[in-house]
N, C-alpha and C positions, 0 to 999 in steps of 0.2 A: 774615183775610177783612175786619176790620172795616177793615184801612187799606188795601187795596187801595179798599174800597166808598168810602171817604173822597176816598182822592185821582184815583178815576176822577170823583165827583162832585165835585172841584174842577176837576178838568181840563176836564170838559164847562161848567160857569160858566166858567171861564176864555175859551173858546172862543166862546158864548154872547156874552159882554160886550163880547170885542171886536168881532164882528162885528154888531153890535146898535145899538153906540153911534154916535153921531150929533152933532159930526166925532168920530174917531177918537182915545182917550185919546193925549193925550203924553206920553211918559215912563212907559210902563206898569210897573208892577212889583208884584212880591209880597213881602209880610213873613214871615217865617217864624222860627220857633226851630227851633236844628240837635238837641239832644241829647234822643233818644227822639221827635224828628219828624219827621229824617232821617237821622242815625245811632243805631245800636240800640249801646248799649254795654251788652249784656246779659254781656260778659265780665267786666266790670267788678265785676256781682252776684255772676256765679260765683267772681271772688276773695274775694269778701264770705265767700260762703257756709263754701266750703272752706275758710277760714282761721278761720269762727268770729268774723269781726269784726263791727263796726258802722262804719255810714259815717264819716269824718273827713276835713276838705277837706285833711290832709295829703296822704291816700291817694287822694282821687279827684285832685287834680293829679298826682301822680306818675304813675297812670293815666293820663290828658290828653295829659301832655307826651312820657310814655315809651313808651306801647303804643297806639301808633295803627294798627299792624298787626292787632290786635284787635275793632278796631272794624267792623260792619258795617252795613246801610243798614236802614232801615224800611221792608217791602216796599210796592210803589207810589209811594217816592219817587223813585226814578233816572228812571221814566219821567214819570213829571211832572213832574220838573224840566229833562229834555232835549226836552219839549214846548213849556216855558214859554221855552226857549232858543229853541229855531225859532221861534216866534210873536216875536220878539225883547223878551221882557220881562225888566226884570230880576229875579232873588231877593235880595233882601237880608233875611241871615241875622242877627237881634239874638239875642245867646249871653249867657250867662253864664259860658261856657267863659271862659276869662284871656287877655287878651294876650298872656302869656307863653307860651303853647301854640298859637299860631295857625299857626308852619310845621306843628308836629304838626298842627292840626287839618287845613291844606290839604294835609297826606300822605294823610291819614282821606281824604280827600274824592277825593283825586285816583287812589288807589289804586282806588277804583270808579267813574273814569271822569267825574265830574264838576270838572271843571275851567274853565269857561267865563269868560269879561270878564264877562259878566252877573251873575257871579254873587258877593258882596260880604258880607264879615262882620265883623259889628258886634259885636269880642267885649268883657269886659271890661274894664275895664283898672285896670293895680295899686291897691288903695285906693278904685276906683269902688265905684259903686252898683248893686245887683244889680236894682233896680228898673228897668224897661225901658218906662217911659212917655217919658223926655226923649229916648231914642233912637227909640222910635216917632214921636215929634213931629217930631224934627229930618229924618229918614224922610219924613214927611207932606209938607214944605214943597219937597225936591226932586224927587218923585215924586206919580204919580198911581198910591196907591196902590188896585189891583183887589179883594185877595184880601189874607188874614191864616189862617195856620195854625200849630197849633201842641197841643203837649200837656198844656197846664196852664192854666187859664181866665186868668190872670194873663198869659200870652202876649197876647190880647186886649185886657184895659183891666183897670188898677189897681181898679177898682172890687170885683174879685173878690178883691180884699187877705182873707185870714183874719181874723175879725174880731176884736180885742184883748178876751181874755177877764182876768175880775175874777184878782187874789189866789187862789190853793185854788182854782178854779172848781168848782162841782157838775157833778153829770149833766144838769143841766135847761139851766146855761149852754152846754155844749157842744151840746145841741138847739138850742136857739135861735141858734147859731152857724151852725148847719148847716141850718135854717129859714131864713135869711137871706140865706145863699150858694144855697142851690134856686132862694128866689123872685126873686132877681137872674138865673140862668141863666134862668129862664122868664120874666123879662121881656128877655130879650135874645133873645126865637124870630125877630123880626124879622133877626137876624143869621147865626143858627144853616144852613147850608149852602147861605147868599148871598154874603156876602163875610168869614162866619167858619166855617171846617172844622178841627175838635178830634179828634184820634187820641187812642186811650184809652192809659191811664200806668196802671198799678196798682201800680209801684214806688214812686213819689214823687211830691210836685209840694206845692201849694198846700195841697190837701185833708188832708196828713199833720201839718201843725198844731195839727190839731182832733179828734186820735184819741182823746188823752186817754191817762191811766195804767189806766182799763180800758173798752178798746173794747166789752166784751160788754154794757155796760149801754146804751149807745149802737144798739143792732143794732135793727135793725125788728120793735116788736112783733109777737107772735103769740098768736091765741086758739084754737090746735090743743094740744089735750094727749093724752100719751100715755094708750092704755087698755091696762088690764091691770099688770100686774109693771113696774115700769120697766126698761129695757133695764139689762146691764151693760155 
């Protein structure tokens, strides 16, 4: 529900902007990340899970390159991106998917019907950088770009970098880590579903930097205590 709600309210900005603007954008287009904001590679986990593994980018490329039959879309994508097609805008996809998997990725893509000139991805490539600011830039300078979505605040602007914690960190540094990442998303409201629209990830992203070796001391106070016997 939350991504349907997401990208119906991109599509309506979408539509909004263009008919609003005054001449008429050139070169219209949108930025996007593909993986978990327009393909759901939840199959991916369930290898994870059943096998008892943990992630390693051995195993998620062999995934990538080999099992794009697997792959499925994040719902409210296909039809906002075949919206963004008739309106003739373009998408350009910056991934961190590999160049090496880009036929896989356009089987992924094309197996559910998204296929279009428009639509353009910027995966990485061997030995790049996974940082996706110099591609958003270079993005910038050929397009006028409308819209940016994506599922990881880092899809938006480096700014949301994790922030580099001390040696050993304590419990108090990862607060303040995570105080600092808040108050940058709340001074970014001006963005937040104008011309930035974020689908929620609770698998991974940026945020899993800062978990720490024990998340429980990390969790949001609370000053409710149990009455009586404590539960077993």
């Amino acid at each position: 529900a939350c991504c349907h709600c997401v990208y119906q309210s991109a599509e309506h900005r979408l539509v909004t902007v263009l008919e609003k603007s005054s001449p008429k954008p050139v070169r219209p287009a949108i930025i996007m990340d593909l993986d978990e904001t327009i393909l759901d590679n939840s199959a991916f986990q369930t290898f994870l899970y059943q096998n008892n593994l943990e992630y390693t980018d051995a195993l998620w490329a062999d995934y990538e390159e080999n099992f794009p039959q697997d792959v499925t879309l994040i719902p409210g994508a296909k039809p906002f991106l075949l919206r963004a097609f008739a309106l003739g805008v373009s998408v350009i996809c910056i991934s961190n998917r590999s160049e090496a998997a880009l036929k896989a990725t356009e089987t992924a893509l094309q197996r559910h019907g998204l296929n279009s000139p428009l639509l353009h991805l910027l995966l990485k490539p061997k030995g790049g950088s996974s940082d996706k600011a110099a591609r958003r830039e270079a993005t910038a300078t050929k397009y006028n770009v409308l819209l940016y979505i994506g599922d990881n605040l880092r899809d938006f602007s480096d700014t949301f970098q994790a922030p580099k914690l001390p040696v050993n960190p304590t419990v108090e540094a990862y607060r303040q880590a995570h105080q600092q990442r808040v108050a940058l998303a709340d001074e970014a409201t001006c963005h937040w579903g104008i011309d930035w629209f974020v689908l929620p990830n609770p698998v991974y992203g940026e945020w899993d930097k800062l978990v720490g070796p024990n998340p429980v001391a990390l969790m949001h106070p609370t000053s409710m205590k149990v009455k009586g016997p404590a539960p077993k």
